[in-house]
N, CA, C and O atoms as a printed pandas DataFrame, in Angstrom:
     atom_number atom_name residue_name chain_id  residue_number  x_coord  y_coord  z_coord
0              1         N          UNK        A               1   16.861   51.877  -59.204
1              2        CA          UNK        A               1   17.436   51.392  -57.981
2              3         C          UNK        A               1   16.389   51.307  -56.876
3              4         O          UNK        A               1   16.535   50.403  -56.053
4              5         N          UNK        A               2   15.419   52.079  -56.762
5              6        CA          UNK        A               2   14.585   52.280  -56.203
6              7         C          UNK        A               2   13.480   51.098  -56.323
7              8         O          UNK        A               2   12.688   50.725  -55.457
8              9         N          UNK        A               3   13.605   50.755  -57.264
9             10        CA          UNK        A               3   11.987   49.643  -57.552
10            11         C          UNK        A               3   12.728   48.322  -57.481
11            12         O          UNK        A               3   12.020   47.316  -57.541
12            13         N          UNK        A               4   14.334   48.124  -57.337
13            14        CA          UNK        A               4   15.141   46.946  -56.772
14            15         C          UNK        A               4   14.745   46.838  -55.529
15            16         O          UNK        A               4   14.309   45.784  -55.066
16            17         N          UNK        A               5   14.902   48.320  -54.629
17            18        CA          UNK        A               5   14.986   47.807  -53.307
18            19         C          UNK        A               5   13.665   47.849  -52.541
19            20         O          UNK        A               5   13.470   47.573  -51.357
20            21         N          UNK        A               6   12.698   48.302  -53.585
21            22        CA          UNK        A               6   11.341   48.139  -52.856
22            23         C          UNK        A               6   10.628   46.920  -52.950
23            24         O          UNK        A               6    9.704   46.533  -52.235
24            25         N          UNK        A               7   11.395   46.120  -54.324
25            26        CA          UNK        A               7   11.484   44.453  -54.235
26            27         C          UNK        A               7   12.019   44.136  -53.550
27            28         O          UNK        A               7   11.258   43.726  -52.674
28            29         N          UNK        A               8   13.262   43.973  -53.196
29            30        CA          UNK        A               8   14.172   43.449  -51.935
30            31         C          UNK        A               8   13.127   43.550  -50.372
31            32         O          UNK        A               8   12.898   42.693  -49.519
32            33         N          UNK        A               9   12.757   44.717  -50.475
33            34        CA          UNK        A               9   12.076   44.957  -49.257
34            35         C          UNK        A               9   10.780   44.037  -49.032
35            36         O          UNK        A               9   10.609   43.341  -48.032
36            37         N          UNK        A              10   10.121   44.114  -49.835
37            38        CA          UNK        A              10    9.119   43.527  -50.494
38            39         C          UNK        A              10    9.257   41.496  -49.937
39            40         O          UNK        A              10    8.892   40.833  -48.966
40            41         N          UNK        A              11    9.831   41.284  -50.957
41            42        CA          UNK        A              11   10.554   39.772  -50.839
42            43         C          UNK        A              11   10.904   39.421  -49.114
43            44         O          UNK        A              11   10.376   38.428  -48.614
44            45         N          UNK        A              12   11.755   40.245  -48.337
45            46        CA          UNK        A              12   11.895   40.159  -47.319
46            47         C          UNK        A              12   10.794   40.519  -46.301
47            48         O          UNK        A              12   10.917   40.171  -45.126
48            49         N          UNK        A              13    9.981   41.042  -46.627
49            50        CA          UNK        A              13    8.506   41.309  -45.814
50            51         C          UNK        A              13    7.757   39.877  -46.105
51            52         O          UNK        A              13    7.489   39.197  -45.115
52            53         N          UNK        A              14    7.405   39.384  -47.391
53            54        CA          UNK        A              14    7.155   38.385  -47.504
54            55         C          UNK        A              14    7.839   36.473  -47.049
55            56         O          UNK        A              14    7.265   35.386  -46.985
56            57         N          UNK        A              15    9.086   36.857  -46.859
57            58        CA          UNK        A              15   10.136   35.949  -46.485
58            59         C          UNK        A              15    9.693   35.835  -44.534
59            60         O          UNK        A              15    9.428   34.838  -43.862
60            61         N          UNK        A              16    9.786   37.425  -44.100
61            62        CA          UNK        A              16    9.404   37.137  -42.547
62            63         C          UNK        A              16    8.268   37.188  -42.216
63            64         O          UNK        A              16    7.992   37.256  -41.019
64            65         N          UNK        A              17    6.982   37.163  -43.490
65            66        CA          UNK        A              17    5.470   36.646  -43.350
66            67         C          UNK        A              17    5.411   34.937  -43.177
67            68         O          UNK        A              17    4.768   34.280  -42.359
68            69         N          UNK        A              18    6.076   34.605  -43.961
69            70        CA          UNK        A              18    6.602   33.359  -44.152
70            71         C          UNK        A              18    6.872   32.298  -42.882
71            72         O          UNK        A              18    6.220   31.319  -42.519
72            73         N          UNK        A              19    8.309   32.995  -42.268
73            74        CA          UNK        A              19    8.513   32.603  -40.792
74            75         C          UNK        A              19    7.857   32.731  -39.768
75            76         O          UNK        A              19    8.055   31.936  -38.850
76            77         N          UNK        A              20    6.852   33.809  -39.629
77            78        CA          UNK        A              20    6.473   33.991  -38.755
78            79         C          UNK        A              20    4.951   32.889  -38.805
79            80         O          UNK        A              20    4.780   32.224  -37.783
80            81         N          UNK        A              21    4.346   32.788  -39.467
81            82        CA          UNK        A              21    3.394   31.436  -39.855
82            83         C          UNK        A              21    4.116   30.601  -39.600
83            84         O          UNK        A              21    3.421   29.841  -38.926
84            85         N          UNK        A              22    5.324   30.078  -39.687
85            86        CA          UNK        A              22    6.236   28.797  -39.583
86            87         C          UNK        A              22    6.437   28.623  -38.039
87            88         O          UNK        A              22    6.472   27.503  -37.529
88            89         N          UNK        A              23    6.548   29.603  -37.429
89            90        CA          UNK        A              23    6.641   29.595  -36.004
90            91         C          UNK        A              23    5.854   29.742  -35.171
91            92         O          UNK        A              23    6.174   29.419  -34.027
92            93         N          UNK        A              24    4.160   30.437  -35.501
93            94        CA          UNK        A              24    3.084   30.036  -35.323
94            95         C          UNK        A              24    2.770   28.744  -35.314
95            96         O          UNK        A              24    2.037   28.311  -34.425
96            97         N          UNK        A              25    3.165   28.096  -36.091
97            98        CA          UNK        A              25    2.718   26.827  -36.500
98            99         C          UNK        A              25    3.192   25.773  -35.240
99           100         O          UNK        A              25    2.555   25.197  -34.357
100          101         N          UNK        A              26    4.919   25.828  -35.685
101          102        CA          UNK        A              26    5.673   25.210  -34.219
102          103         C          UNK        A              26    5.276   25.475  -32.607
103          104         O          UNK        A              26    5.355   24.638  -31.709
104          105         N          UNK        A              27    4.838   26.833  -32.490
105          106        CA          UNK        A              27    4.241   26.967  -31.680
106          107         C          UNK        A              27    3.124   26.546  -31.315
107          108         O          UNK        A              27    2.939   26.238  -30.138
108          109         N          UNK        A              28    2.151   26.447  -32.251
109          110        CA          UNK        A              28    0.661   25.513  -32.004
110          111         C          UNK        A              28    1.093   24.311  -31.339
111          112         O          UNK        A              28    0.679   23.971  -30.231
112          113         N          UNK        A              29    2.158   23.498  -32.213
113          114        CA          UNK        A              29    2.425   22.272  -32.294
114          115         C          UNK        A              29    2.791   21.994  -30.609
115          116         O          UNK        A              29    2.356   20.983  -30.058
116          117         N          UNK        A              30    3.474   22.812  -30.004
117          118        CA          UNK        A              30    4.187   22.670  -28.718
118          119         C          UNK        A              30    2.951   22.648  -27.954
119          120         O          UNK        A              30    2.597   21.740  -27.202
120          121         N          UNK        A              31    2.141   24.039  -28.285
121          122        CA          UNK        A              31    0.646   23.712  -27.201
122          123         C          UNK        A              31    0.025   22.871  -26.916
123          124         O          UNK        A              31   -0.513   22.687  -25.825
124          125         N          UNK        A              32   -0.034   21.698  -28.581
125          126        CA          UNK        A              32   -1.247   20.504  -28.232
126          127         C          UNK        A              32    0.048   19.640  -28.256
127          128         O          UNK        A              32   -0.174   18.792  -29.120
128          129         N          UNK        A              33    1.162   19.452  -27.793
129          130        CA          UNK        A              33    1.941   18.704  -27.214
130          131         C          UNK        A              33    2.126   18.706  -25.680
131          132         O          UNK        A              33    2.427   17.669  -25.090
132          133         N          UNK        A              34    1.907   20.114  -24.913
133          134        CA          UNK        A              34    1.959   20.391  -23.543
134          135         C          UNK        A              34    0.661   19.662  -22.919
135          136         O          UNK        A              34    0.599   18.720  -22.128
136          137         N          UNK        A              35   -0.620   20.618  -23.709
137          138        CA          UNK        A              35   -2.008   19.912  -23.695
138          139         C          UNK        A              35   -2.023   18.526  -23.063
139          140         O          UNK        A              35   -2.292   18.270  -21.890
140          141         N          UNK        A              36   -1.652   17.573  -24.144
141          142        CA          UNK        A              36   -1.671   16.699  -24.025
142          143         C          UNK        A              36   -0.875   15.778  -22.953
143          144         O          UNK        A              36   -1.462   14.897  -22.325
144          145         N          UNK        A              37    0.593   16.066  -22.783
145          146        CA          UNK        A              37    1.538   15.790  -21.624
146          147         C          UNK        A              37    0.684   16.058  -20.254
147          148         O          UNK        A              37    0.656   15.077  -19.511
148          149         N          UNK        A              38    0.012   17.165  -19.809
149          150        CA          UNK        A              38   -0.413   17.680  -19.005
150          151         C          UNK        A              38   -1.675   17.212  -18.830
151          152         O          UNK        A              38   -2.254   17.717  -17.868
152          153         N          UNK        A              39   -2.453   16.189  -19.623
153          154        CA          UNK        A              39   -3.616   15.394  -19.425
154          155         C          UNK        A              39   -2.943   14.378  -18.543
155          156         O          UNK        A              39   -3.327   14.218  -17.384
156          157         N          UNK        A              40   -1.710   13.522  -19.180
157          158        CA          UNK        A              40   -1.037   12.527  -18.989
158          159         C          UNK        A              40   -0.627   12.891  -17.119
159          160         O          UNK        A              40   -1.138   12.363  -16.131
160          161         N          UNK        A              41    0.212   13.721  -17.165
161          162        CA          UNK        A              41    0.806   14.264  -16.293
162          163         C          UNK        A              41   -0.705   14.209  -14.846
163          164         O          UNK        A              41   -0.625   13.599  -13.780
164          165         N          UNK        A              42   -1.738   14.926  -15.267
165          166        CA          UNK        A              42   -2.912   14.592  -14.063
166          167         C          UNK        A              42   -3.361   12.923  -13.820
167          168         O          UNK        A              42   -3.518   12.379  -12.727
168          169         N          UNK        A              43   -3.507   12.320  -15.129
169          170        CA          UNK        A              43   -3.765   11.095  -14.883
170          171         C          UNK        A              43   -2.688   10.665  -13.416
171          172         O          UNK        A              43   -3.033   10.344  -12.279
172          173         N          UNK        A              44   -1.606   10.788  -13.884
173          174        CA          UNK        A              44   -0.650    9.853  -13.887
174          175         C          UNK        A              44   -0.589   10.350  -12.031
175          176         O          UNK        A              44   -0.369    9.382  -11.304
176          177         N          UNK        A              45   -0.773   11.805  -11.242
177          178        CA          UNK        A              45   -0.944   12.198  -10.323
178          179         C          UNK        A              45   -2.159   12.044   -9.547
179          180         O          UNK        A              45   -2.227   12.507   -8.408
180          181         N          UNK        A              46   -3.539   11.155  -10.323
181          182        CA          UNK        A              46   -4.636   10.880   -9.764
182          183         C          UNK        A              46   -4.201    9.407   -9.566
183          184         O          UNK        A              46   -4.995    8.734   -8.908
184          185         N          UNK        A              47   -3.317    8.911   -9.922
185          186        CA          UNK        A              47   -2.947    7.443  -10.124
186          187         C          UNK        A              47   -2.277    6.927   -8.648
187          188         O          UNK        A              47   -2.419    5.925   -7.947
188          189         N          UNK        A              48   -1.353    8.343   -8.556
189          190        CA          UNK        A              48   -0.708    8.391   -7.405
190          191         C          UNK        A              48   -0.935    8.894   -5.822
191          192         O          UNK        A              48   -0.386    8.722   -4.734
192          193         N          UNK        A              49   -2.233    9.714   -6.439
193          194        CA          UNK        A              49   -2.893    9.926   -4.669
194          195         C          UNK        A              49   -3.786    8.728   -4.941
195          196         O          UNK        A              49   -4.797    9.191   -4.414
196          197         N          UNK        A              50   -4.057    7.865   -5.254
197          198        CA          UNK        A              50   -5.219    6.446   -5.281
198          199         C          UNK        A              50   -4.202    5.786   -4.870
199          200         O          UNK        A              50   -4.470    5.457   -3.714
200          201         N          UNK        A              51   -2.992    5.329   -5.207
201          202        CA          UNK        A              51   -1.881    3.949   -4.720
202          203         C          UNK        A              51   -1.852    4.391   -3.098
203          204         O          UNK        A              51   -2.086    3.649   -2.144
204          205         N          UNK        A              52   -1.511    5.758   -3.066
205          206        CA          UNK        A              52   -1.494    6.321   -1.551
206          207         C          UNK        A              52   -2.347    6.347   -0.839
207          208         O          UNK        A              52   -1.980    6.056    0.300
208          209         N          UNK        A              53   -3.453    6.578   -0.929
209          210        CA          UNK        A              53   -4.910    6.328   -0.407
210          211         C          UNK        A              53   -4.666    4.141    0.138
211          212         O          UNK        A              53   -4.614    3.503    1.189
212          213         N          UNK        A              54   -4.612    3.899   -1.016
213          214        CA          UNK        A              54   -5.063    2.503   -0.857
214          215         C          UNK        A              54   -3.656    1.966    0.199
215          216         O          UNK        A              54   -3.890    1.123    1.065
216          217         N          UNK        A              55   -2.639    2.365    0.084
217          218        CA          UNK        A              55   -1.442    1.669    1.095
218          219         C          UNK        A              55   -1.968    2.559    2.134
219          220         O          UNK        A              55   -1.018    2.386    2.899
220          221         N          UNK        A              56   -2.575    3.212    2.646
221          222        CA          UNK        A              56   -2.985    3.660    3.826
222          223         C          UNK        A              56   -4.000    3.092    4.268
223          224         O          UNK        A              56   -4.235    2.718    5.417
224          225         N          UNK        A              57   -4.769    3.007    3.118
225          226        CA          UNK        A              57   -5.871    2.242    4.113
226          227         C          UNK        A              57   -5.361    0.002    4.227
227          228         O          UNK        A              57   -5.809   -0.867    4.975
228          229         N          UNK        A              58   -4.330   -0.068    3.125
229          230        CA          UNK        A              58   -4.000   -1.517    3.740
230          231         C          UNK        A              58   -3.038   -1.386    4.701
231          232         O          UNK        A              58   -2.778   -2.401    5.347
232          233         N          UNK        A              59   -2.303   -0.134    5.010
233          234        CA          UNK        A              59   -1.494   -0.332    6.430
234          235         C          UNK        A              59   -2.111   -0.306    7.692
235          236         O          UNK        A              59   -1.594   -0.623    8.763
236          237         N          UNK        A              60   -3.657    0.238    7.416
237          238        CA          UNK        A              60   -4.686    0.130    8.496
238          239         C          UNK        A              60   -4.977   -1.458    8.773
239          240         O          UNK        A              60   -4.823   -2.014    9.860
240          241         N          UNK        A              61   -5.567   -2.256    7.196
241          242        CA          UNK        A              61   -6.280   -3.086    7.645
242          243         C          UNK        A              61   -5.104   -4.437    8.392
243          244         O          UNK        A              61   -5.552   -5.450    8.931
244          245         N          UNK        A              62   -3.765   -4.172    8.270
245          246        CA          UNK        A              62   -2.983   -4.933    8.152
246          247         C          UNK        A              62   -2.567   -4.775    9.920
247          248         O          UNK        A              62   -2.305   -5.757   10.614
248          249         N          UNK        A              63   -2.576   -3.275   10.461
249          250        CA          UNK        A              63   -2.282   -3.462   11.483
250          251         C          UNK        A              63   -3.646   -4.402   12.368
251          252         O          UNK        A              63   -3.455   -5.204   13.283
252          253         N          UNK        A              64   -4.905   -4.040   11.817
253          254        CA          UNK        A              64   -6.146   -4.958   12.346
254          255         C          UNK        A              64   -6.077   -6.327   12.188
255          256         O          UNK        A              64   -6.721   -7.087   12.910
256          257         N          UNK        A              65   -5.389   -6.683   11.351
257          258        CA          UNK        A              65   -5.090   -8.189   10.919
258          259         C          UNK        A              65   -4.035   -8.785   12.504
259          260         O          UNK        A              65   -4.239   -9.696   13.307
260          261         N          UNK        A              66   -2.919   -7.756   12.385
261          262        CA          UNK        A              66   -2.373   -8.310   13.671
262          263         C          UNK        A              66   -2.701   -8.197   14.836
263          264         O          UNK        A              66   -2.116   -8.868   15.686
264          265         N          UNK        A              67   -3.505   -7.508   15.109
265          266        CA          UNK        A              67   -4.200   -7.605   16.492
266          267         C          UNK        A              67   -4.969   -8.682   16.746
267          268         O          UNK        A              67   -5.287   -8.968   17.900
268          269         N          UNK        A              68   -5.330   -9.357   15.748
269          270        CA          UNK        A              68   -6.213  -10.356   15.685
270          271         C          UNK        A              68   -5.716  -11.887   15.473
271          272         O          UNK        A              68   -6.276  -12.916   15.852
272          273         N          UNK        A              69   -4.422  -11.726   14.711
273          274        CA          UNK        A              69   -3.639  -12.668   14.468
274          275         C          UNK        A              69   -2.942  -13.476   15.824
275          276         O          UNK        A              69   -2.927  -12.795   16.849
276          277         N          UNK        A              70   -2.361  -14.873   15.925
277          278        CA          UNK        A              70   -1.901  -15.310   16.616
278          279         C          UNK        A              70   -1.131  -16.544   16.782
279          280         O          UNK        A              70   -1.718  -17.597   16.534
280          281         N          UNK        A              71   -0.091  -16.577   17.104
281          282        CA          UNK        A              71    0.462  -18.276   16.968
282          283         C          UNK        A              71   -0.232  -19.555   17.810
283          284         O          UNK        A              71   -0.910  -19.464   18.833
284          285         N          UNK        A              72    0.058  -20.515   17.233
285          286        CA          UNK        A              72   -0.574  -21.940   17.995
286          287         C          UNK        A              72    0.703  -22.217   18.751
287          288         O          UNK        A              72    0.563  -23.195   19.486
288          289         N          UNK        A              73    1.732  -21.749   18.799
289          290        CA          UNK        A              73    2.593  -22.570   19.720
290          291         C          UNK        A              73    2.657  -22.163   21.047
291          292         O          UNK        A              73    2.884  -23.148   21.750
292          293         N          UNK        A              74    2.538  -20.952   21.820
293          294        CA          UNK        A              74    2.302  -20.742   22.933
294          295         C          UNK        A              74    0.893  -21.625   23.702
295          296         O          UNK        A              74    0.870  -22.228   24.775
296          297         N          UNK        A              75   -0.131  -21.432   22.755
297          298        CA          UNK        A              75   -1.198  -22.191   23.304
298          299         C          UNK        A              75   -0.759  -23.656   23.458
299          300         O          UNK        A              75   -0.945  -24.299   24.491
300          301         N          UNK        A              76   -0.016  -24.255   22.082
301          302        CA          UNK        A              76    0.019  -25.815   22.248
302          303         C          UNK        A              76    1.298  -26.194   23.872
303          304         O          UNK        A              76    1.346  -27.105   24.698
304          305         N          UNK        A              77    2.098  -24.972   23.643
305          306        CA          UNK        A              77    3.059  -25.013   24.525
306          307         C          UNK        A              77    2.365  -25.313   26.074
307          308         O          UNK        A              77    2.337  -26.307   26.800
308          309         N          UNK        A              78    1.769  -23.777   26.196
309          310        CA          UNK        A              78    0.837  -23.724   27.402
310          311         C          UNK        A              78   -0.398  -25.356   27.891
311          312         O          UNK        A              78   -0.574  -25.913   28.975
312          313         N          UNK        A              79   -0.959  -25.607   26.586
313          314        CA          UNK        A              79   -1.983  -26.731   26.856
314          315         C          UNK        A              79   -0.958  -27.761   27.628
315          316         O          UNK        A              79   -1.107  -28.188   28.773
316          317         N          UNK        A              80    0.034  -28.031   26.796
317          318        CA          UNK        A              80    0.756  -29.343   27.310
318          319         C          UNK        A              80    1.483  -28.975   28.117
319          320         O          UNK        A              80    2.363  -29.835   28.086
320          321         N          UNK        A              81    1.933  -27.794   29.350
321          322        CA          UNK        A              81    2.190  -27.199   30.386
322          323         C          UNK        A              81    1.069  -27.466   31.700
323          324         O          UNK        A              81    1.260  -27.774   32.877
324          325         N          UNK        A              82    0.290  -27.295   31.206
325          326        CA          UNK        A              82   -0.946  -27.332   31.999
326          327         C          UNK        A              82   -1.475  -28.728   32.157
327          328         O          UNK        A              82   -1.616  -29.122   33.314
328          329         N          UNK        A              83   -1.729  -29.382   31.361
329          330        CA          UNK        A              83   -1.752  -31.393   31.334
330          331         C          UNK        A              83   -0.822  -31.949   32.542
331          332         O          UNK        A              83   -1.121  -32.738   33.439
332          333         N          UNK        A              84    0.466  -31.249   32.261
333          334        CA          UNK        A              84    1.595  -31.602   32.751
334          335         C          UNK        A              84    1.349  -31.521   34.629
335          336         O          UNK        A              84    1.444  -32.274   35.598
336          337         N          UNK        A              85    1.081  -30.468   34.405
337          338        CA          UNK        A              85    0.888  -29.955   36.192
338          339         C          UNK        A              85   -0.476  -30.361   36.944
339          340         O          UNK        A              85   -0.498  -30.614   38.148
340          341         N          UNK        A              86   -1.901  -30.408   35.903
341          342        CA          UNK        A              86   -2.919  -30.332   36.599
342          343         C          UNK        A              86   -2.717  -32.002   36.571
343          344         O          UNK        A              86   -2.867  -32.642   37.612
344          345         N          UNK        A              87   -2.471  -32.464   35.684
345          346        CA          UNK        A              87   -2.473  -34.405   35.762
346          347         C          UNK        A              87   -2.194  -34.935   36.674
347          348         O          UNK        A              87   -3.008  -35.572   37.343
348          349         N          UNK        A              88   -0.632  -34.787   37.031
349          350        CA          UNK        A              88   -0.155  -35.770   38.428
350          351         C          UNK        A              88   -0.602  -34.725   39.607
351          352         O          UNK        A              88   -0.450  -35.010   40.794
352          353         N          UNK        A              89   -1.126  -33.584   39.199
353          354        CA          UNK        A              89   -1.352  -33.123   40.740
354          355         C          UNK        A              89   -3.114  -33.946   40.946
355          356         O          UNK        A              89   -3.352  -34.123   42.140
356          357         N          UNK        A              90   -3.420  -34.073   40.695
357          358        CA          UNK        A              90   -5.081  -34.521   40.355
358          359         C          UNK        A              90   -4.691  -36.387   40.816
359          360         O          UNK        A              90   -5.575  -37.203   41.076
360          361         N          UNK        A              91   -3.652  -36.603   40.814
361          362        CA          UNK        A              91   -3.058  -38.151   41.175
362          363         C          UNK        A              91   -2.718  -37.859   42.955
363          364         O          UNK        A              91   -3.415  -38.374   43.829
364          365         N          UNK        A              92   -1.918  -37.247   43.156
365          366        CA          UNK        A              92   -1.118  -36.753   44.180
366          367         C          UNK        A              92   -2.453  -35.948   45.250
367          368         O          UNK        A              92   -2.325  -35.625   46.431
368          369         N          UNK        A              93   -3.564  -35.802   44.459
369          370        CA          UNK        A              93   -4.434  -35.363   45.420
370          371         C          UNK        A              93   -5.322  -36.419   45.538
371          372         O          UNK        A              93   -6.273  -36.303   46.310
372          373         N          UNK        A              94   -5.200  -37.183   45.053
373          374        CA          UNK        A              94   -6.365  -38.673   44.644
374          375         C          UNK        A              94   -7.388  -37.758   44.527
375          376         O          UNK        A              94   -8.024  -37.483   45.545
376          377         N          UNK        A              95   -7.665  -37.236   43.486
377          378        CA          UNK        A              95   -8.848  -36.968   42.656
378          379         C          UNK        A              95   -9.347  -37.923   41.716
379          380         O          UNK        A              95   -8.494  -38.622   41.170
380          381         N          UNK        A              96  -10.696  -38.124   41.371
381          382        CA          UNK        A              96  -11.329  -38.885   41.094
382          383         C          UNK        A              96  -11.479  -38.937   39.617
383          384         O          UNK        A              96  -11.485  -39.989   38.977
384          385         N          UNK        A              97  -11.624  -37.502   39.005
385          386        CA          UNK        A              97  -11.270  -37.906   37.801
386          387         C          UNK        A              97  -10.255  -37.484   37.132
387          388         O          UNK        A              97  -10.528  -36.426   36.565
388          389         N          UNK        A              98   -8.867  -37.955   36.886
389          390        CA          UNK        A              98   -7.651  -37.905   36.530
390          391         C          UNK        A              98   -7.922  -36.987   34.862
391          392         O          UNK        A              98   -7.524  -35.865   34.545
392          393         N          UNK        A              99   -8.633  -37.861   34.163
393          394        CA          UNK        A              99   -8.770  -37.987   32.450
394          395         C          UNK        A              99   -9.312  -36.038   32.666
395          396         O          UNK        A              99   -8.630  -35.130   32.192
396          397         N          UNK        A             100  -10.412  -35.839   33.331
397          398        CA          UNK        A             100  -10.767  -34.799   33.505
398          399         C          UNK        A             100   -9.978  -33.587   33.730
399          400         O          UNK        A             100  -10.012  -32.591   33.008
400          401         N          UNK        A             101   -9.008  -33.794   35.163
401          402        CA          UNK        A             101   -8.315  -32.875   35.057
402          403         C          UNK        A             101   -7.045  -32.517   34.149
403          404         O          UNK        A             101   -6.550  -31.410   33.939
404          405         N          UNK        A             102   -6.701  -33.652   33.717
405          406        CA          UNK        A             102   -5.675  -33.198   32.538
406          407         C          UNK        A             102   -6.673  -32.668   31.556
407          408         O          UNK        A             102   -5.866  -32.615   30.628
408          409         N          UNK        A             103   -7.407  -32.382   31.201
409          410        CA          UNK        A             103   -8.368  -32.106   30.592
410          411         C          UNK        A             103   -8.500  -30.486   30.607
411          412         O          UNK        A             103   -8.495  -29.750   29.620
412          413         N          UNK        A             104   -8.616  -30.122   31.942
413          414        CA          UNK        A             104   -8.834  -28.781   32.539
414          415         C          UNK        A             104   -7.476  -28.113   32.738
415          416         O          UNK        A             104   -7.251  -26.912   32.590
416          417         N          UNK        A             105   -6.574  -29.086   33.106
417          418        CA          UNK        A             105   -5.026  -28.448   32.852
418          419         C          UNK        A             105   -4.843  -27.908   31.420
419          420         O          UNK        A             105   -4.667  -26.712   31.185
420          421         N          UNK        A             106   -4.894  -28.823   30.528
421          422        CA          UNK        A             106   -4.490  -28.192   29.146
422          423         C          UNK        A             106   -5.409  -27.418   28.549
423          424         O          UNK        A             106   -5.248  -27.272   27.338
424          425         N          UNK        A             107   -6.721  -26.646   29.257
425          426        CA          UNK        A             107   -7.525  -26.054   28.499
426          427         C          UNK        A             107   -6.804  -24.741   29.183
427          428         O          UNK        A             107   -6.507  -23.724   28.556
428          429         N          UNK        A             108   -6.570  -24.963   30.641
429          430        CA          UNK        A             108   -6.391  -23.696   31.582
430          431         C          UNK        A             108   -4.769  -23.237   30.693
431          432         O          UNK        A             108   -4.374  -22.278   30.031
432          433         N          UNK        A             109   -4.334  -24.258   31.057
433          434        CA          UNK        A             109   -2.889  -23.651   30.027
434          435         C          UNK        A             109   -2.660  -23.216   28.605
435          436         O          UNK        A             109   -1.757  -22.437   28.302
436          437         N          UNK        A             110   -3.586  -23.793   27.656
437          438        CA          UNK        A             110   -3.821  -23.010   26.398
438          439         C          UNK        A             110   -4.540  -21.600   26.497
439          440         O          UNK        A             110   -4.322  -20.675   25.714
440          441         N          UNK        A             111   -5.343  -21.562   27.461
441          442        CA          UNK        A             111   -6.075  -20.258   27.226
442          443         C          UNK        A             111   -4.916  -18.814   28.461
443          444         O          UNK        A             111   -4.896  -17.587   28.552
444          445         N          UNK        A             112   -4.160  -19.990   29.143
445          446        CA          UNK        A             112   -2.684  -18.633   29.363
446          447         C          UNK        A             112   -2.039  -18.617   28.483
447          448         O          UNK        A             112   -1.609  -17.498   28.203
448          449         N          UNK        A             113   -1.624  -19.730   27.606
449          450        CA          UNK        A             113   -0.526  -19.168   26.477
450          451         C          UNK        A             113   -1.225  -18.842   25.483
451          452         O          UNK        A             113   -0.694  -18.954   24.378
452          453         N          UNK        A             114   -2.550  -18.368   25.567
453          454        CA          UNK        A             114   -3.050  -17.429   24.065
454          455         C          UNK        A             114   -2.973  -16.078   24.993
455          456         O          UNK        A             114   -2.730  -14.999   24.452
456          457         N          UNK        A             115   -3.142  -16.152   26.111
457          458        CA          UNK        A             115   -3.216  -14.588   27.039
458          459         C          UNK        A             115   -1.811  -13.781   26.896
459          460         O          UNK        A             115   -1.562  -12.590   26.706
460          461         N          UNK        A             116   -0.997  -14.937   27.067
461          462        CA          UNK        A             116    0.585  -14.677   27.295
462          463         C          UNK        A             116    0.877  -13.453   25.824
463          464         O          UNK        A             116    1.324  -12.317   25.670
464          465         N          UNK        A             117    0.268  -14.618   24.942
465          466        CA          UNK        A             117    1.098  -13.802   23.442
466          467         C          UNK        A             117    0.614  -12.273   23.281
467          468         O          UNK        A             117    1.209  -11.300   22.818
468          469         N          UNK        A             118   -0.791  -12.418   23.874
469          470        CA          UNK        A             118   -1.389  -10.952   23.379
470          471         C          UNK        A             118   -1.242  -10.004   24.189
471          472         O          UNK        A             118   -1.881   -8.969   23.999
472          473         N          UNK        A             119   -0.406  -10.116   25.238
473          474        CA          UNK        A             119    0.348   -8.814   25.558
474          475         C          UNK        A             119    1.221   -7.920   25.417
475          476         O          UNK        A             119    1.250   -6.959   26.186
């Protein structure tokens, strides 16, 4: 009875030698699965302070873009505002050269309606 259960014992020492290599094993397996996730995982967080970096620096260059930016219709508005007024007044004063001062009207009035917008 004795040399049954020192087999039994035996068998079952060998049975949870068994598992425990088996779960070593699974366990390896999970490490170079984390490993690897966790390469992914930095990429994927160097990926994301670079998109952030770069929309910061294009929300910079974008606000520089509009400072610089500007419509033609205030100016065209303003030029032909200014034609309008310096022309017949340049008549009404008998000034000599008419062509001229509409000339100087619509330059004086484009360069207020580019002033106008950028305030």
């Amino acid at each position: 009875m004795n040399i049954n259960k020192n087999k039994n014992r035996e068998s079952e020492i060998i049975e949870l030698q068994r598992k425990i290599l088996e779960l070593n094993e699974i366990q390896t397996n999970i490490l170079e699965c984390v490993n690897t996730q966790a390469d992914k995982i930095d990429s994927i967080e160097e990926n994301i302070l670079q998109i952030d970096y770069r929309v910061e620096d294009s929300k910079n260059d974008l606000e520089i873009a509009n400072k610089y930016s500007f419509g033609y219709t205030p100016i065209l508005v303003g030029g032909v505002i200014g034609a309008c007024v310096f022309g017949p007044a340049s008549v009404l004063l008998h000034l000599p050269a008419n062509s001229l001062c509409y000339s100087a009207g619509g330059l004086f009035g484009g360069l207020l309606g580019y002033k106008i917008q950028k305030l």
